[in-house]
N, C-alpha and C positions, 0 to 999 in steps of 0.2 A: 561660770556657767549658771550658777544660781541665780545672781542678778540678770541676769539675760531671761530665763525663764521668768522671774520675777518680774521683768518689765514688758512680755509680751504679756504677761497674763494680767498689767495693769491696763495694757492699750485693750484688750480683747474687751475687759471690763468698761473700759472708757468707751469703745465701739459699740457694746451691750444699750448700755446709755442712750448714746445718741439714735441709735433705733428705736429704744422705744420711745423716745420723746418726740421722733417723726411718724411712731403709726399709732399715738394716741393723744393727740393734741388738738384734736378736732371731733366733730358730733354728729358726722353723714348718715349711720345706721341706727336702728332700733339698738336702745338699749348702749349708744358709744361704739358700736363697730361687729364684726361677725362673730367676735368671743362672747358678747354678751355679756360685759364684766362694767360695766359701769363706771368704767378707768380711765384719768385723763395725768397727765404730765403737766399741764399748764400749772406756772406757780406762782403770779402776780399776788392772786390771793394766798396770806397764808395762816399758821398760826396764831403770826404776831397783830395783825389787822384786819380780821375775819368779822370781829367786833364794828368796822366801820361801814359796812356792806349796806347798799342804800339800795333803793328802787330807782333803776336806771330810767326803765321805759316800760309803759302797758301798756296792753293791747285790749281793746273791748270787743268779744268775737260776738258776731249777730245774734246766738243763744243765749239760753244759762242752761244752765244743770251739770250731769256728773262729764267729763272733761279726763277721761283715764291714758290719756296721750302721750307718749315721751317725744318732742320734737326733734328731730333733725334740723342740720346746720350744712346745708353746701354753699362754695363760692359767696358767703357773706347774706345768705336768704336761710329766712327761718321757715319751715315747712310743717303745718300740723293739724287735726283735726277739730272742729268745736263741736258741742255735744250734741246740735244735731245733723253730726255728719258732714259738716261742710269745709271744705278742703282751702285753708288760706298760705300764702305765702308771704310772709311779711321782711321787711330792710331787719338785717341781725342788728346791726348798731343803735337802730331808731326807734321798733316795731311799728313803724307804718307800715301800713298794707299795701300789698303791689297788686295782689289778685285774688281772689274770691270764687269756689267753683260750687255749686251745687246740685247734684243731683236729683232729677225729679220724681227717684222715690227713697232720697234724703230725708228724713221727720227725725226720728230718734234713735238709738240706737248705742250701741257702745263703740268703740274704734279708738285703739291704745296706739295709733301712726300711722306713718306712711314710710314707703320704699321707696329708695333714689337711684335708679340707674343710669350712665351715660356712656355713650359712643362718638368722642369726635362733639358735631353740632349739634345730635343727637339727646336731649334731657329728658328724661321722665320722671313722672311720679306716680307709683302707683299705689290704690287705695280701696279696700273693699267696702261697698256699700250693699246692704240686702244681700242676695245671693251672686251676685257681681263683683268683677274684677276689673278695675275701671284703671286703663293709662291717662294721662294727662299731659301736658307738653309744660316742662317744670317754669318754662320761659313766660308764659300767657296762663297758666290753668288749663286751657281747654282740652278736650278729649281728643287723643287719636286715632282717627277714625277708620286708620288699618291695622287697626289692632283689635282682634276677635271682631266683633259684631262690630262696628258703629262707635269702635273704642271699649267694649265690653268684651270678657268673658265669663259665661255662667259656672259659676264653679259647681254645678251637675255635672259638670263636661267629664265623661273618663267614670263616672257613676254606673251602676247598673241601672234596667230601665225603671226596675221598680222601686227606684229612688227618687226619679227625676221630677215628683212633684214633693218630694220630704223638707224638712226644714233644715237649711244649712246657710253660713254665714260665715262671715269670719271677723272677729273683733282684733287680733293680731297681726302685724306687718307680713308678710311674706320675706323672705329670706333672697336673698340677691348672689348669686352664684353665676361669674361669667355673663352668658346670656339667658340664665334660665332666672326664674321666679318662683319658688317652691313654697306652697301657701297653706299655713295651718287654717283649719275651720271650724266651726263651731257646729253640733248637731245637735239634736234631744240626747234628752236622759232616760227616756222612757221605752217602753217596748213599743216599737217601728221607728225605731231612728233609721236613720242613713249611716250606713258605713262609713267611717273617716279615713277611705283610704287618702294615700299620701300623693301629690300628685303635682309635677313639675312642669310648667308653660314658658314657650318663648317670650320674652321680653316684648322682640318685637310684634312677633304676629300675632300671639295670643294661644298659637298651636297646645295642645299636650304632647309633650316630650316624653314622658315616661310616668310609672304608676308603680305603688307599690302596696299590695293588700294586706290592710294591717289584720282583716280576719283572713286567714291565709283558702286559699282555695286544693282541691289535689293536686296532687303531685310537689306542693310547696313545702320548705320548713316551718314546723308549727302545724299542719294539717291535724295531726295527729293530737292538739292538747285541745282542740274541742269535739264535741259529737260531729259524726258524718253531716256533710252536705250543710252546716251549722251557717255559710256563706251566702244560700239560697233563704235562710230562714226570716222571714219578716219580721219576727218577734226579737230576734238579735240584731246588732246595730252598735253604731262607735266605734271606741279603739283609735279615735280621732287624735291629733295634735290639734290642739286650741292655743296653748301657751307661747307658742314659736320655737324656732330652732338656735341651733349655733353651729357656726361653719367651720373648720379647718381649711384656710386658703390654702394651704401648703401642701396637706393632704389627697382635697377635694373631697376630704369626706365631712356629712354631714349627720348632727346628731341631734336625733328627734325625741323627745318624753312624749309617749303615748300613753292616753288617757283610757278609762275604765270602760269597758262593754256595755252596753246597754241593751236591757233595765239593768238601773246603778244597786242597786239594794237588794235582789231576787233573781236569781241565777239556775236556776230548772230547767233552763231551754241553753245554757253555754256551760255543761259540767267541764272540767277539767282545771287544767290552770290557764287557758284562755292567751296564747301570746298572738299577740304583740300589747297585749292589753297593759297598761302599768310596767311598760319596759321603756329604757331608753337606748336607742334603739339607732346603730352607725349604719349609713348610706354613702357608695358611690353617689355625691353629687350628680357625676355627669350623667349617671343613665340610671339611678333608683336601684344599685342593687345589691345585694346584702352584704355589709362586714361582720357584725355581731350583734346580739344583743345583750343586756340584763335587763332581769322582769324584778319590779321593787315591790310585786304585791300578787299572789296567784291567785287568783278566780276572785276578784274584789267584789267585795261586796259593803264597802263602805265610804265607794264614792273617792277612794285616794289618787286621783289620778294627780299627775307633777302638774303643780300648777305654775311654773315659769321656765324658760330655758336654761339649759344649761350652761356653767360656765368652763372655760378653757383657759387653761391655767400650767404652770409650771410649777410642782413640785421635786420634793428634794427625799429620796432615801437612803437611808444606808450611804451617804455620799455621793449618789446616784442623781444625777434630774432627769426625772420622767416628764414627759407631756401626758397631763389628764385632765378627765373633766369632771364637771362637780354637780349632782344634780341634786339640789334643794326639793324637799318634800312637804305635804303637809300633813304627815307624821312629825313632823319636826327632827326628821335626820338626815343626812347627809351621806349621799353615796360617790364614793371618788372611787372613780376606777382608770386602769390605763387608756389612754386615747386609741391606741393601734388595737388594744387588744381584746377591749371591756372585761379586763378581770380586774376585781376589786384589792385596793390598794393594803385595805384594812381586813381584819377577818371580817366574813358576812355569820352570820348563826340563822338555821333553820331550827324558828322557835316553835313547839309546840304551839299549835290554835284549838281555840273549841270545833265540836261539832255542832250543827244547825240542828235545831228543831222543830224548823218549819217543814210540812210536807214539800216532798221533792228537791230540796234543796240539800247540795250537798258541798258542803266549807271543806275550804281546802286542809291538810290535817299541820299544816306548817307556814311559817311565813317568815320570808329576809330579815332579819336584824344586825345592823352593822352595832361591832364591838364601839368599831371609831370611827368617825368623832361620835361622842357621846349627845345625847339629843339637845338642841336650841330652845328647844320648846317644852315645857311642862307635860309631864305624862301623865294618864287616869292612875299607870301604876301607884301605889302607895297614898294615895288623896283620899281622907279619911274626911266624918263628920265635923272633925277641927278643922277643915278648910271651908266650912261658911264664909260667906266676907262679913268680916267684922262690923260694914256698914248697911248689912239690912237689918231691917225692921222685922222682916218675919222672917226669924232664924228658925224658930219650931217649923214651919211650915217648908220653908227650904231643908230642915236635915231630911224631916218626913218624906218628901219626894225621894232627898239625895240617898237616904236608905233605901229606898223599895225599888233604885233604880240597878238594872245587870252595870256594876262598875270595872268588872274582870277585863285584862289587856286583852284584845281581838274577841272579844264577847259578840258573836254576829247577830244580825239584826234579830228582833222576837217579837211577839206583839205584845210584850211588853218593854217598857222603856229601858232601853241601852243609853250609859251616858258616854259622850267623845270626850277625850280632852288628848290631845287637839282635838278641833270641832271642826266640821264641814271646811270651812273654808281655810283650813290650818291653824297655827303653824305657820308655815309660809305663804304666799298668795302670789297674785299675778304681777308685784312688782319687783320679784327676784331677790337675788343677791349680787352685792358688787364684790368684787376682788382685785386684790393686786396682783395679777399674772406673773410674775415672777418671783414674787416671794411666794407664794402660795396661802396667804392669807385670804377668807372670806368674810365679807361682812353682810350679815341678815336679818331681816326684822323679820316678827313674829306676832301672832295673837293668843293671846290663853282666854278664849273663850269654849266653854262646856255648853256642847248642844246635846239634845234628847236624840237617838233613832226608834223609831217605832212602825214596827208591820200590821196591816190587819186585813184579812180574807178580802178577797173579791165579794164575799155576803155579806158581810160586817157592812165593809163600806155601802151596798145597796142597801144594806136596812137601815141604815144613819140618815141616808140621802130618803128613804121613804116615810121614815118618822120625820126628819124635818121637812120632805113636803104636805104629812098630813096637819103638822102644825103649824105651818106660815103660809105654804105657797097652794095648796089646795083653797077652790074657790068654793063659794058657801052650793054650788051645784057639783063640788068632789072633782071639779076637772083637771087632768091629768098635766103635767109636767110640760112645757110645749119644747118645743127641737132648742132653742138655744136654751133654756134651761138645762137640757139632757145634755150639751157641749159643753158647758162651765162645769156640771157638776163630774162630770170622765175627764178634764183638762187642765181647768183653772182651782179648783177648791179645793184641794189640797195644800197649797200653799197660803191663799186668800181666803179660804173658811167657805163652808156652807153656805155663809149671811152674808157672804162680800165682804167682812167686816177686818179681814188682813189678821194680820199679827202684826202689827209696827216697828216691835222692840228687834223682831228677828229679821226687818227689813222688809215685809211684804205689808204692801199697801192697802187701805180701805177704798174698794171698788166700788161704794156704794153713790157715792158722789162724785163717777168718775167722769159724767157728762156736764159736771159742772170747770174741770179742768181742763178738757181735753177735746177737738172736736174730733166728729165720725172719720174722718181720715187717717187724721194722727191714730186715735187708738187702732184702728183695722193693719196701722204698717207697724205697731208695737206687736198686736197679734201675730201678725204674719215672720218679720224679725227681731223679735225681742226687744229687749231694755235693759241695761245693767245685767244682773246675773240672770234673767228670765230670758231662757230662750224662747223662740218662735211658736207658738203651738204647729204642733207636726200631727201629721196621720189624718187630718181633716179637709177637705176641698175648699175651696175658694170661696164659696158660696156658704158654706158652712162658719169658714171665718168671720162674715159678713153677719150671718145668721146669730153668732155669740156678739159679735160687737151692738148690735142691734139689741139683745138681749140687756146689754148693759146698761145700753141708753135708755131703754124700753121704750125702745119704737119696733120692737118686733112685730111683725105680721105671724099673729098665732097661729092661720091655716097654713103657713112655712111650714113643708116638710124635707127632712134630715136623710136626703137619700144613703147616705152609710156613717153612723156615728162614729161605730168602733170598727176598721178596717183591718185591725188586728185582734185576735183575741185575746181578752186580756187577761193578765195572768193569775196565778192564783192567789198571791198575796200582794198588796199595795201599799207603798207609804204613805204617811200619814202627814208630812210635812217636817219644815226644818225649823222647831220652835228651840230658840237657844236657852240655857240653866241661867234666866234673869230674877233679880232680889224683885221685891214692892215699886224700887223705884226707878226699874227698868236697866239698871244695872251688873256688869257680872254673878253671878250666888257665888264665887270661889273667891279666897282670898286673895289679893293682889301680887306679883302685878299682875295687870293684863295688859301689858306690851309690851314687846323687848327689843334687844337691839345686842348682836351678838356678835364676837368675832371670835375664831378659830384658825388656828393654826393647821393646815390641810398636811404639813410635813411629818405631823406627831400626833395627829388629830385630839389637838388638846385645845380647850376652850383660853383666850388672850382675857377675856373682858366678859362681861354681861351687864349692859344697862338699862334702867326701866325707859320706857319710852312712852313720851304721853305724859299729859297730869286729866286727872277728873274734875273739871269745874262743880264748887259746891262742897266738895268733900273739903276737911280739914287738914290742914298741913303739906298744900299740895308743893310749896314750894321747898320745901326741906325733907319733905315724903313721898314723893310723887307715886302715884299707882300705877299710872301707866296705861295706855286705851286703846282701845282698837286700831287697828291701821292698815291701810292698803295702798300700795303703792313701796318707791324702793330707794336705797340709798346710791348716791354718788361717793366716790373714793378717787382721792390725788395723791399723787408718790409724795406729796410733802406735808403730808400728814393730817388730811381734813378729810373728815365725813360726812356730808351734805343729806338730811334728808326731810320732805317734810310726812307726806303718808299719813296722817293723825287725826284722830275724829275731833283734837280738840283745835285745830286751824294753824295749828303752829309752822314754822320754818325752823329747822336747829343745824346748828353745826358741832359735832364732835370730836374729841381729839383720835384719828382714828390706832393711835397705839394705847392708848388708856381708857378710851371709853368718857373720857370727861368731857359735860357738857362748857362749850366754851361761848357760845351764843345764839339767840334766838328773838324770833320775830313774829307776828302776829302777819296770817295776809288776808285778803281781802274776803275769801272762802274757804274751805280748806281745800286740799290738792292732794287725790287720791291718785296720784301720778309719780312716777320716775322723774327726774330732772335731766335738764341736759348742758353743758359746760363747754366751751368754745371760747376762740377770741376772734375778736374783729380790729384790726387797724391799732394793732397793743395791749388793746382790753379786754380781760376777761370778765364773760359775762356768765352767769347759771340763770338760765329760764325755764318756769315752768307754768303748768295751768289749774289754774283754780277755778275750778266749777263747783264743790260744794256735793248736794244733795243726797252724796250717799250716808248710809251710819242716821239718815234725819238730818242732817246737819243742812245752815242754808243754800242755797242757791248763788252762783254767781259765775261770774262768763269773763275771768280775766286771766289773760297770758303774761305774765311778767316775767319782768330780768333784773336780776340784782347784778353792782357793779360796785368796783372802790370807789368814791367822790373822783 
C-alpha cells in the first residue's frame, strides 16, 4: 500500500507539471497571465547558454522616448504600445509590423500595454488613450465601432457628475475577466481629484456592468472611517487603482491595491482611516461585490499607495498549501495574505505613529507592520550621519541637511523637511514583482533612493509666488500676474519651480525652453493627459489649459481672463515638491546600494538572496563593487532557473541565477528599458522581448522593441 500511494502521489506531481507548463508557456496578458507573476516554463534558454543570447529581431516604433509597456504575445503577433501612444502589432518571429493604429488625440503620454480578448472570430485589443477606452479589431488595428461611442468609451462613464470634466486616464491594461474589462485609472493627487471608483465594461458593447466606490457612500462598509457625506466632497478624491489588478480564474475573484485619497500629503477634509484607501481589496469579478479587504496604511499621508498588482501564488504552511497573494509595497514590505480570506499569513503589528503638527490634521495613532518577510528595501529606521555616500564631495553640507531633517519612522509630513527612505516612488514601482506560483518564491527590485517631504501654508506659498513676482515678473509699471501666470503658479510650480527652471535630478524638467521642444498641441495634450509620472492638470477648464500652455510658449493674450482658477478651495497647507537627498554630483547622498534585487521565501518569509542591481558609470570599481541604480521596470522568472531583468538607469539587460542571486550575463541595449519583459515561443524558439525607449532617470532617448533569442 505504501508504494501505491507513493506512486499516485508521483503521477499527481507529474500532472502538477504538465499544468503548469501548459498555462504558462505563453505571454497573452499584462504582466504573463491573470496572476501577475511574471512566470514562464519555457526552457530552450537556460543556465547553461543564457551567455549566448543575441538580438534576434527589432523593431523601430515611429517615436522615441519612455516606452513603459510589457507586450503581449497571442497566436504568433506581438501587441504593444510606443511612447506616443500608438498601438502596433508586429510578426513574433520577425518583428515586422502588420499594423499601426493611431489615435487622434495620441501625442504622449505613458501606457504600460494592451488587453487581448477573444470569442470565436471575434479579436480585440484594447487600449486607453487620454481619457478613453479604445477596442480595436486585433486582426487590422482598426476601431470597433459598436463598441461604446465610435469604438470608444469615456472612462467618466459610471463617475459622478461633478467629475465629468476632472482629469483621469489610465496608463495600466485593464484586467480581462470573461466578458468584462475592469480598468484601473489614473487621477490627480491633489485636492479635486476624481474619485477612483472601480468600474467594469463589457468587452463587447462598451456598456458599465457594475461599480464599486472605493470612497464608500451611506449605507456601505467603510462609510463610517471618513467624515459624513466625505463622497459629495470636492476637496476629496482618488482611492483609485492605477497599478492594475490580478484575477483568480477559478475563483472569479478579483484583487485590487487601492491607492491613497486625495490631496496625497494633507488630510483635514478625510479624518479617519479612510478605506478603501491603501487596501488591497477582493471583488466578485462578476458583479463588483465585496469579499474583504486589508488596508496597508490608514489615513496616508505619505503618498504609499501599492504601486503594482498583486501576485497569486501558492504557498506552504505548517504542511498546509494555501492559495495567497502577495502585494508588494513601496515601503519596501511585503503583505501575504490568504486569497479566500485576506487575513495575513505573517503577524501584522500596529506600530505606534507620530502625531501631526500641522493645523487640522489628524495622523492616524498606528500603522500595519508586518513581522514577515522582513523588508526588501532599506529603511529611514537606523540611518545615521555615517550613511553619507562615500562619493560626494559635499559631505559637510549633505550631513547638515541630513541632521536638521525629521528622520523618525512615520514622521508625517511638517513644513519642515521629513526625509523617506523608501522615497516616493519606493521601494517597489510599477514594474512589480515576479514569482514562482508554486514554490512560493518572489522576486523584486527595489530603489533606495531618500526624498525630502515638506509642507508649507497656503500663505507661505502666496507670499513666495508674491515676492518672486515683485522680483522677476512685475513690469517696470508693477503690472499684476496675468491668468496663465496665476495657472502655473496653483498647478505646475511646485514640481517645476517658480522660474520654470525644473529640478532635473529629481526628474522634473526645465519649462523654460519648452517652446523650443514641443509644439502647441503636443504640450496642450501633455497638459490635459500627462506624461510619465505627471498627471493631467485637473480642476481647470479647457480654456484655461490653453491659457497656461500659451503662457509657456508666451503667446498669451494678456487681456485672457481666468473665469475660475481655483474651483476648489484650497487647502491649508501645500507641498512643496518631490526634490530627492542628491550629493553635488546629482547622485544618491546615502551610502550604496541604490538598487536591489531580492528574493524571498513567502513560506517562511525569509529573505533567499539580496543583490545589488545596477552599476554607476564614472564611479570606481563598478565592476567588482557595483552600487547599484535606480530602476523601474520588473523582472521575468522561469521554472529553470533564470531571472531576466533589465529596469536600470544604467541601460543594461542582465540575467540572474534566480536561486543564488548570481549574476550570470549581461548586455548593453540600445536605451535603457524601463519596462517588464515578456517571454514566448514561436515555431521552437524562444524569444524575451522588450522596449527600449530611454528617457526616463535623464537617460537617452530611443524607440526600439527587441527580441533576444539562442543563434
Amino acid at each position: 500500500m505504501k508504494y501505491v500511494r507513493l506512486l499516485g502521489a508521483i503521477l499527481l506531481l507529474a500532472g502538477c507539471k504538465s499544468s503548469v507548463k501548459s498555462k504558462y508557456d505563453s505571454w497573452s496578458e499584462y504582466m504573463g497571465g491573470p496572476d501577475r507573476n511574471h512566470y514562464s516554463t519555457l526552457a530552450q534558454v537556460d543556465t547553461s547558454n543564457v551567455q549566448q543570447l543575441k538580438i534576434a529581431w527589432t523593431y523601430d516604433a515611429p517615436d522615441s522616448g519612455q516606452m513603459q509597456m510589457n507586450p503581449v504575445m497571442v497566436k504568433d503577433v506581438v501587441y504593444g504600445v510606443s511612447a506616443a501612444l500608438k498601438v502596433f502589432a508586429l510578426d513574433a518571429a520577425t518583428g515586422r509590423e502588420l499594423w499601426l493604429y493611431k489615435d487622434s488625440l495620441a501625442s504622449n503620454g505613458t501606457c504600460r500595454g494592451v488587453a487581448y480578448w477573444e470569442d470565436g472570430n471575434d479579436k480585440r485589443i484594447f487600449v486607453s488613450v487620454a481619457s478613453n477606452l479604445i477596442a480595436l479589431n486585433a486582426a487590422d488595428g482598426k476601431p470597433i465601432l459598436t463598441f461604446g461611442e465610435s469604438g470608444k468609451v469615456d472612462l467618466h462613464t459610471g463617475l459622478p457628475d461633478a467629475a465629468k470634466d476632472k482629469y483621469i486616464n489610465s496608463t495600466t491594461p485593464g484586467t480581462i475577466y470573461k466578458n468584462l474589462i475592469i480598468m484601473p485609472v489614473r487621477v490627480a493627487e491633489d485636492a479635486g481629484a476624481a474619485p477612483g471608483y472601480v468600474r467594469a465594461f463589457d468587452v463587447r458593447t462598451g456598456k458599465l456592468v457594475w461599480t464599486f466606490h472605493t470612497i464608500p457612500q451611506p449605507g456601505e462598509r467603510g462609510y463610517d472611517t471618513w467624515p459624513k457625506e466625505t463622497y459629495r466632497n470636492l476637496n476629496v478624491g482618488a482611492v483609485n487603482n492605477w497599478a492594475g489588478t490580478a484575477v483568480d480564474v477559478k475563483t472569479g475573484t478579483i484583487f485590487i491595491p487601492l491607492g491613497s485619497a486625495a490631496p496625497d500629503f494633507y488630510g483635514a477634509n478625510r479624518k479617519g482611516t479612510n478605506l478603501y484607501a491603501n487596501c488591497l481589496l477582493a471583488l466578485n469579478a462578476d458583479n463588483g461585490t465585496y469579499k474583504w479587504h486589508f488596508q496597508m496604511m490608514h489615513h496616508d499621508l505619505w503618498d504609499r499607495d501599492p504601486p503594482a498588482p498583486p501576485n497569486l501564488i501558492t504557498v506552504t504552511k505548517s504542511g498546509k498549501q494555501i492559495d495567497a497573494v502577495a502585494q508588494v509595497t513601496k515601503q519596501g514590505y511585503t503583505f501575504v495574505l490568504d486569497r479566500n480570506t485576506g487575513a495575513s499569513l505573517f503577524p501584522v503589528n500596529e506600530v505606534a505613529a507620530l502625531p501631526s503638527k500641522l493645523t487640522g490634521e489628524e495622523a492616524w495613532p498606528t500603522q500595519p507592520v508586518p513581522e514577515l518577510p522582513k523588508p526588501f528595501a532599506r529603511q529611514i529606521t537606523g540611518l545615521t550621519e555615517n550613511d553619507i555616500s562615500p562619493f560626494a564631495n559635499n559631505q559637510a553640507e549633505l550631513k547638515k541637511l541630513f541632521l536638521a531633517s525629521d528622520k523618525r519612522p512615520l514622521a508625517p509630513p511638517d513644513t519642515s523637511n521629513v526625509l523617506l527612505l523608501p522615497g516616493y516612488d519606493g521601494g517597489a514601482e510599477y514594474g512589480g514583482a515576479a514569482a514562482d506560483p508554486y514554490k512560493g518564491i518572489l522576486y523584486v527590485n527595489a530603489n533606495e533612493m531618500a526624498w525630502f517631504l515638506r509642507m508649507e501654508t497656503a500663505e507661505q506659498a502666496a507670499k513666495k509666488e508674491q515676492e518672486k513676482r515683485n522680483g522677476l515678473t512685475r513690469n517696470a509699471a508693477g503690472g499684476l500676474k496675468s491668468p496663465g501666470e496665476q495657472i502655473y503658479a496653483a498647478h505646475c510650480a511646485t514640481c517645476h519651480g517658480a522660474d520654470r527652471e525644473g529640478k532635473a535630478a529629481s526628474g522634473y524638467p526645465n519649462l523654460t525652453a519648452v517652446a523650443q521642444k514641443l509644439n502647441l498641441q503636443t504640450a496642450l495634450q501633455i497638459v490635459s493627459n500627462g506624461k510619465g509620472k505627471m498627471p493631467g492638470v485637473s480642476g481647470i477648464s479647457k480654456e484655461e489649459k490653453q491659457i497656461l500652455v500659451d503662457f509657456l510658449f508666451g503667446v498669451e493674450k494678456k487681456e485672457a481672463v481666468s473665469k475660475d482658477l481655483a474651483k476648489v478651495p484650497p487647502d491649508k497647507y501645500l507641498h512643496t515638491g518631490y526634490p530627492k537627498f542628491l550629493d553635488d554630483k546629482g547622485l544618491p547622498a546615502i551610502t550604496p546600494p541604490w538598487g536591489t534585487l531580492t528574493a524571498i521565501n513567502l513560506n517562511t518569509g525569509q529573505q533567499l538572496w539580496q543583490s545589488v542591481l545596477g552599476i554607476t558609470p564614472g564611479l570606481p570599481n563598478q565592476d567588482t563593487n557595483p552600487t547599484g541604480c535606480e530602476n523601474y521596470g520588473g523582472p521575468i522568472v522561469t521554472e529553470n532557473g533564470l531571472l531576466f531583468i533589465a529596469a536600470t538607469k544604467d541601460g543594461m539587460f542582465r540575467a540572474f541565477n534566480k536561486y543564488t542571486g548570481k549574476l550570470l550575463w549581461q548586455t548593453k541595449l540600445p536605451a535603457a528599458s524601463f519596462a517588464t519583459p515578456a517571454m514566448y515561443s514561436v515555431n521552437g524558439k524562444q524569444f524575451i522581448v522588450m522596449a527600449c525607449g530611454g528617457e526616463k532617470l535623464g537617460t537617452p532617448k530611443g524607440n526600439k522593441v527587441i527580441a533576444f533569442a539562442l543563434p
